[in-house]
C-alpha positions in Angstrom: -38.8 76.0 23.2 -37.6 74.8 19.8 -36.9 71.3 19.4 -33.2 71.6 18.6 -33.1 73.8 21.4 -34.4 70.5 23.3 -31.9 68.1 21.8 -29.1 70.4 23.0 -30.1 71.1 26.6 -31.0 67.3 27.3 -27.5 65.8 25.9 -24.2 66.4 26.7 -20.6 66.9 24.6 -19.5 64.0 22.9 -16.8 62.1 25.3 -13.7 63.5 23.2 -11.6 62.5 26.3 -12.5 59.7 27.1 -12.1 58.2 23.4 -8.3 59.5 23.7 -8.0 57.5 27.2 -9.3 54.5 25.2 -7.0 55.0 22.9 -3.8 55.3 25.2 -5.0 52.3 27.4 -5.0 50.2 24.3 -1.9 51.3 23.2 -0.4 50.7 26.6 -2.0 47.0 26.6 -0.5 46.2 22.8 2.6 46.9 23.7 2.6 45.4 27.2 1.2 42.1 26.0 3.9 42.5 22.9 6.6 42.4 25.4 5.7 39.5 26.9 5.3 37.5 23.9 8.9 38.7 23.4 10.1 37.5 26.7 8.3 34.0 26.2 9.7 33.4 23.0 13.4 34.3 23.8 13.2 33.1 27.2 10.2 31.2 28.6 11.5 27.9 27.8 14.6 28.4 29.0 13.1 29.6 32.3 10.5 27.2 32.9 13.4 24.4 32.5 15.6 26.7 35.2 13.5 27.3 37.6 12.2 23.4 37.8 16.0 22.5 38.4 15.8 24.6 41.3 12.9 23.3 42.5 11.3 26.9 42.8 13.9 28.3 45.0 17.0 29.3 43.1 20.0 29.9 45.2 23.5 30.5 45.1 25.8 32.3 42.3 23.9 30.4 39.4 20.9 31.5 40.4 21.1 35.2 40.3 20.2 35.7 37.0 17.3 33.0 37.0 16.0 35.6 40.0 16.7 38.5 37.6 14.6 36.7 34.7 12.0 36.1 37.1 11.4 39.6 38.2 11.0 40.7 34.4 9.0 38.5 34.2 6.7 38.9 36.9 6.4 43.0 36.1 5.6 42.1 32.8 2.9 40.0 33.8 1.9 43.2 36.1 1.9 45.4 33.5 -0.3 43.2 31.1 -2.9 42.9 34.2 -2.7 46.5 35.0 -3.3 48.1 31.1 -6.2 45.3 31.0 -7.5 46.4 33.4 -7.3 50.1 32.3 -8.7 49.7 29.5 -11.4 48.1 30.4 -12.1 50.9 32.9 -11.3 53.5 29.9 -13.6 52.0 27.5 -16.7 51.4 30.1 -16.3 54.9 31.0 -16.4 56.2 27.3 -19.2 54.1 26.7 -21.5 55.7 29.4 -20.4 58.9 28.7 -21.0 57.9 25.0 -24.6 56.9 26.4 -25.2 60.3 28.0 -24.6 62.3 25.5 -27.5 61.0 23.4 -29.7 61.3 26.4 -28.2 62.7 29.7 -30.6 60.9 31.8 -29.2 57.4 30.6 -28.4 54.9 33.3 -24.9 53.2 34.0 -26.9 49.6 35.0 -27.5 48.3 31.3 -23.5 49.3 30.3 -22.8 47.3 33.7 -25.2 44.3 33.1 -23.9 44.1 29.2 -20.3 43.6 29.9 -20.6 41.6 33.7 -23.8 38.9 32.8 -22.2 35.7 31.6 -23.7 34.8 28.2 -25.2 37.9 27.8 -22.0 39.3 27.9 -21.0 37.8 24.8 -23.6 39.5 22.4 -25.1 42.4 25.0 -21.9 45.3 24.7 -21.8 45.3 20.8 -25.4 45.1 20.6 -25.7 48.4 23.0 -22.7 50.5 21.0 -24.9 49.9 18.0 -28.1 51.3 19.9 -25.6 54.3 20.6 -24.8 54.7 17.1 -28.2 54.3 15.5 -29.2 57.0 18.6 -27.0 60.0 17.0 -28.4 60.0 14.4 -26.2 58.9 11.5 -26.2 60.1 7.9 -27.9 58.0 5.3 -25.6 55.4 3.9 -23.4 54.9 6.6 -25.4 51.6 8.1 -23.3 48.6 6.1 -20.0 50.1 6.9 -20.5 50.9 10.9 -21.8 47.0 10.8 -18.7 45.7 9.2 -16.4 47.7 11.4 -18.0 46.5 14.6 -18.6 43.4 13.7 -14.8 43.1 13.2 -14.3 44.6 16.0 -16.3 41.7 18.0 -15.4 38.8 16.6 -11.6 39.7 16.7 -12.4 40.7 20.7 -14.4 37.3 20.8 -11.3 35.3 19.3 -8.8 36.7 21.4 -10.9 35.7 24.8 -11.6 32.2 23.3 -7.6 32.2 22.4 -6.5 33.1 26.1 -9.6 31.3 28.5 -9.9 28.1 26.2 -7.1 27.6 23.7 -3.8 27.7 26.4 -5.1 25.8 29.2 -5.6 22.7 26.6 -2.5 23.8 25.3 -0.1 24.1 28.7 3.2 22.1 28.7 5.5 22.0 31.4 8.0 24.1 29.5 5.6 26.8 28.9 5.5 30.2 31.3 2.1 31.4 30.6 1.6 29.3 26.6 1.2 33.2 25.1 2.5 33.2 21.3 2.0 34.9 18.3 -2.1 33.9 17.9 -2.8 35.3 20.7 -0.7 38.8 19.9 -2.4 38.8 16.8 -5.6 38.8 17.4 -5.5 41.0 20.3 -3.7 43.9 18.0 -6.6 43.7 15.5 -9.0 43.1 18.4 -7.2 46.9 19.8 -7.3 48.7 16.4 -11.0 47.8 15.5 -11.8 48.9 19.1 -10.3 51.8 18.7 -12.0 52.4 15.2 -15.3 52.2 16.5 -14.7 54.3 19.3 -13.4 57.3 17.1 -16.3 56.6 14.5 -19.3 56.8 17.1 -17.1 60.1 19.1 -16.8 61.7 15.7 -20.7 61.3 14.9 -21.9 62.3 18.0 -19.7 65.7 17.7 -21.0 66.4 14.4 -24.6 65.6 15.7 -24.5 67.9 18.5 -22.8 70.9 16.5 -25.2 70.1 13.5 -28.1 70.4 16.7 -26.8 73.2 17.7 -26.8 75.3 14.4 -30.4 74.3 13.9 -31.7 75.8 17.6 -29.8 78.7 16.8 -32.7 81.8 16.2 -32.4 82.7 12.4 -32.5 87.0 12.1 -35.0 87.8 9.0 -34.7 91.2 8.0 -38.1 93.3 7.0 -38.2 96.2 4.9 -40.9 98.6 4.6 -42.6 99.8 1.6 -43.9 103.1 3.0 -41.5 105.9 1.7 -39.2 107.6 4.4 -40.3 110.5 6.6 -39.9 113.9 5.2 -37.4 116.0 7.0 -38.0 118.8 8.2 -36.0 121.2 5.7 -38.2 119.0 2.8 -41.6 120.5 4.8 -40.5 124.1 5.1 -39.2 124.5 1.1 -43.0 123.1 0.4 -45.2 125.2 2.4 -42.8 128.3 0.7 -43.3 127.0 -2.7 
């Protein structure tokens, strides 16, 4: 069996689908956490100070649109938690899919153990997307650029997190719904694009990888020719022995 033959039957079609779920989820989490910046600029304040006057339990006429603002609130919050958490799920599953279809025998653990492991965690998952990219085989040239682009892409996710976990709870005030403002927004829309960048890049490698694997374990057809002269016919024999 040839050796692109090889390539081909042990790896699997880039994951094309899952890159466009990637790329949905962090659309959906953009413009989630965009609303809420919205809401907390506009009205957070004003909340905060409302819903401390009542102690926590608004009641009466007054109160009714306090409740209302609450609500939006809280299902904003919901949505922000629930397209997190879908794209996390979205990218983990297009990076092991990603991982298979360099080698379809590659394990889940490592893609678990790079994102969950505290510490490693900070330096593991960009580490292992590079390992994928170096994997399909990437034209010459290409190596500054991918680095540049997912460095980006880390250090903007890296700012974000330190933005959200560390920055706001030294930040809180008492007037404050959640403290989420326009740093935060900011660096989690270039954190999202860049993301979203890489993903495409490494998807649109690995397809021209496996179709460029592909051509070379297709069998090549080599015509021959003979240089014997063609068989007489049988009218050519019978004019000779007469002559």
């Amino acid at each position: 069996m040839a050796r692109g033959e090889n390539n081909v039957r042990y790896a699997q079609s880039p994951p094309t689908r899952a890159a466009i779920a990637v790329y949905v989820t962090l659309a959906a989490q953009v413009f989630s956490l965009g609303a809420l910046v919205i809401f907390e600029h506009f009205r957070g304040r004003e909340l905060a100070a409302q819903i401390a006057a009542f102690g926590g339990r608004p009641e009466g006429a007054d109160a009714e649109a306090v409740v209302g603002a609450v609500t939006v609130f809280a299902v904003l919050m919901m949505l922000v938690a629930g397209t997190t958490i879908a794209a996390a799920a979205a990218y983990v599953t297009w990076l092991v899919r990603a991982r298979q279809a360099n080698d379809r025998s590659a394990q889940t653990g490592p893609v678990a153990a790079a994102w969950l492991l505290p510490g490693i965690n900070l330096v593991a998952p960009a580490v292992l997307v590079d390992e994928i990219w170096r994997a399909a085989r990437p034209p010459a040239g290409q190596r500054g650029r991918w680095l540049a682009l997912l460095a980006g892409w880390w250090l903007s996710w890296l700012t974000t997190l330190a933005l959200i976990t560390i920055r706001l709870p030294l930040d809180a005030t008492e007037g404050d719904l959640t403290g989420v403002g326009l740093p935060e927004m900011a660096c989690a829309v270039v954190a999202a694009l860049l993301c979203a960048a890489t993903v495409r890049e490494l998807t649109r490698l690995q397809d021209a990888t496996r179709l460029s694997r592909m051509t070379d374990s297709e069998p090549s057809t080599v015509h021959t020719f003979s240089p014997q002269s063609p068989h007489p016919t049988p009218d050519s024999t019978a004019i000779g022995r007469t002559g």
